[in-house]
C-alpha positions as CSV (number, residue, x, y, z in Angstrom):
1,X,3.9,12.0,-18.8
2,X,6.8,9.9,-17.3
3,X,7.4,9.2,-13.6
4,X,11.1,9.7,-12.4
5,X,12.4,7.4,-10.4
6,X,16.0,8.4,-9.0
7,X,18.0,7.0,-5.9
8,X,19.3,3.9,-7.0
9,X,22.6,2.4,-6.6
10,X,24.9,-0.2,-4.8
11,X,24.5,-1.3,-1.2
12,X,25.9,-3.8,1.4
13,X,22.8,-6.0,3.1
14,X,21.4,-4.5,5.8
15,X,22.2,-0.8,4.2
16,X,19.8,1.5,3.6
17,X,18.8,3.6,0.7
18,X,16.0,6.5,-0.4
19,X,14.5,6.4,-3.9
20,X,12.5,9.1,-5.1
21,X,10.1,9.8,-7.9
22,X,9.0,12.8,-9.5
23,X,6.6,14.2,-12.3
24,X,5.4,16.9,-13.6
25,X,2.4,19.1,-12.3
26,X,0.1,17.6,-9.8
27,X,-0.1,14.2,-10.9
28,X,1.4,12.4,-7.9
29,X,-0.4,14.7,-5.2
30,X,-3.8,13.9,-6.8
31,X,-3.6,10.0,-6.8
32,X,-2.6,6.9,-5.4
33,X,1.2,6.6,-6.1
34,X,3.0,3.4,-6.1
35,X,6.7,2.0,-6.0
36,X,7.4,-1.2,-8.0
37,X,10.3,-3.0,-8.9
38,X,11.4,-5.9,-11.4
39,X,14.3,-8.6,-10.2
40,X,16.2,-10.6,-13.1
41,X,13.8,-13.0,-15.0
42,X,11.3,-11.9,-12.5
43,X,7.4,-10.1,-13.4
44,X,7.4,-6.3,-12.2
45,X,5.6,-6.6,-8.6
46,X,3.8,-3.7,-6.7
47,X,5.6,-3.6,-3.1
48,X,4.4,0.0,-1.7
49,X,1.3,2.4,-2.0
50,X,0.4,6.0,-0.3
51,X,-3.2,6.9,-0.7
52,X,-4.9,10.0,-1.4
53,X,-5.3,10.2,2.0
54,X,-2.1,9.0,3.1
55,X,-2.9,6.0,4.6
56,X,0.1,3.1,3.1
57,X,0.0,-0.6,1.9
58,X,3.3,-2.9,1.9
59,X,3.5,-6.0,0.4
60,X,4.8,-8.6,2.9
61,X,8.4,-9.4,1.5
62,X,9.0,-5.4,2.2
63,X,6.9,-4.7,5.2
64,X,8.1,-2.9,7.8
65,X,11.9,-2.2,6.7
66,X,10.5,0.0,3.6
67,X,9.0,3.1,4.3
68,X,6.5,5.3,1.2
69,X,5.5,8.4,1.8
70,X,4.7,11.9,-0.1
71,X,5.7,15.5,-0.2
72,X,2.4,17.2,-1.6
73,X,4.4,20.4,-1.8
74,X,7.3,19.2,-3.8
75,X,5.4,16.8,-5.8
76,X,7.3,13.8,-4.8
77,X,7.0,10.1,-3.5
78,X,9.6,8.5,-1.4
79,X,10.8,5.3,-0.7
80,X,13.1,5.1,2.2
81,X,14.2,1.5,2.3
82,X,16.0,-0.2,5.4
83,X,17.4,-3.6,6.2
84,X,18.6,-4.0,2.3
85,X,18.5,-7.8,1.4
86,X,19.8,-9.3,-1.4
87,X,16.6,-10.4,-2.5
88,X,16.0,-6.6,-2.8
89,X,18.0,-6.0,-6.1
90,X,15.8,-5.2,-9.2
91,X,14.8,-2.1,-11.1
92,X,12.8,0.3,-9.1
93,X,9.7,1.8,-11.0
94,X,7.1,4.5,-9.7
95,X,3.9,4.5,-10.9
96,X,-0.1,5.2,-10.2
97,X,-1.9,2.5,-8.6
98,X,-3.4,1.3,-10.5
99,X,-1.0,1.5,-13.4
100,X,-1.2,3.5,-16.2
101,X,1.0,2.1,-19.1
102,X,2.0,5.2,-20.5
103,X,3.5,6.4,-17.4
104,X,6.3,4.0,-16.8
105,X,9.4,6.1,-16.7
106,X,13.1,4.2,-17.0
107,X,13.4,3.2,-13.3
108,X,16.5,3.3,-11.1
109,X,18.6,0.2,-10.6
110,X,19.3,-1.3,-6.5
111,X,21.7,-3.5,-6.5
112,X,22.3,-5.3,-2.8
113,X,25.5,-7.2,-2.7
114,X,28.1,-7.5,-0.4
């Protein structure tokens, strides 16, 4: 099993973009789903979680411009993201929280920069 993650692309700071992830089956209604990202020369980071239940958790360097959230019914995870810095550029993963090695899909690429 791979996660999708799709959405990506170039945006001026202070634009705004939607990523979305996507498997197969149930996988992402039944678990805690995650959105993680890697900048250049940088470790991947954890930087948004929906629960089961639907509560959220943001890290601080995204917290309140990034919105998660899930669509049970079309198996997906969003992440609406706001207020685009530069400091926002990396590879965008989507994953279970915790982790699960095997489910690392390719990612999609943000790229902030005026």
């Amino acid at each position: 099993v791979q996660l999708q993650a799709s959405g990506g692309g170039l945006v001026q700071p202070g634009g705004s973009l939607r990523l979305s992830c996507a498997a197969s089956g149930s996988i992402l209604s039944n678990n805690a789903v995650g959105w993680y990202r890697q900048a250049p020369g940088k470790q991947r980071e954890l930087v948004a979680t929906v629960l089961n239940g639907g509560g959220t958790i943001y890290s601080d360097s995204v917290k309140g411009r990034f919105t998660i959230s899930r669509d049970n019914a079309k198996n997906t995870v969003y992440l609406q993201m706001s207020s685009l810095k530069a400091e926002d550029t990396a590879v965008y993963y989507c994953n279970l929280v915790p982790k699960i090695f095997n489910y690392w899909g390719q990612g999609t690429k943000v790229t902030v920069s005026s």
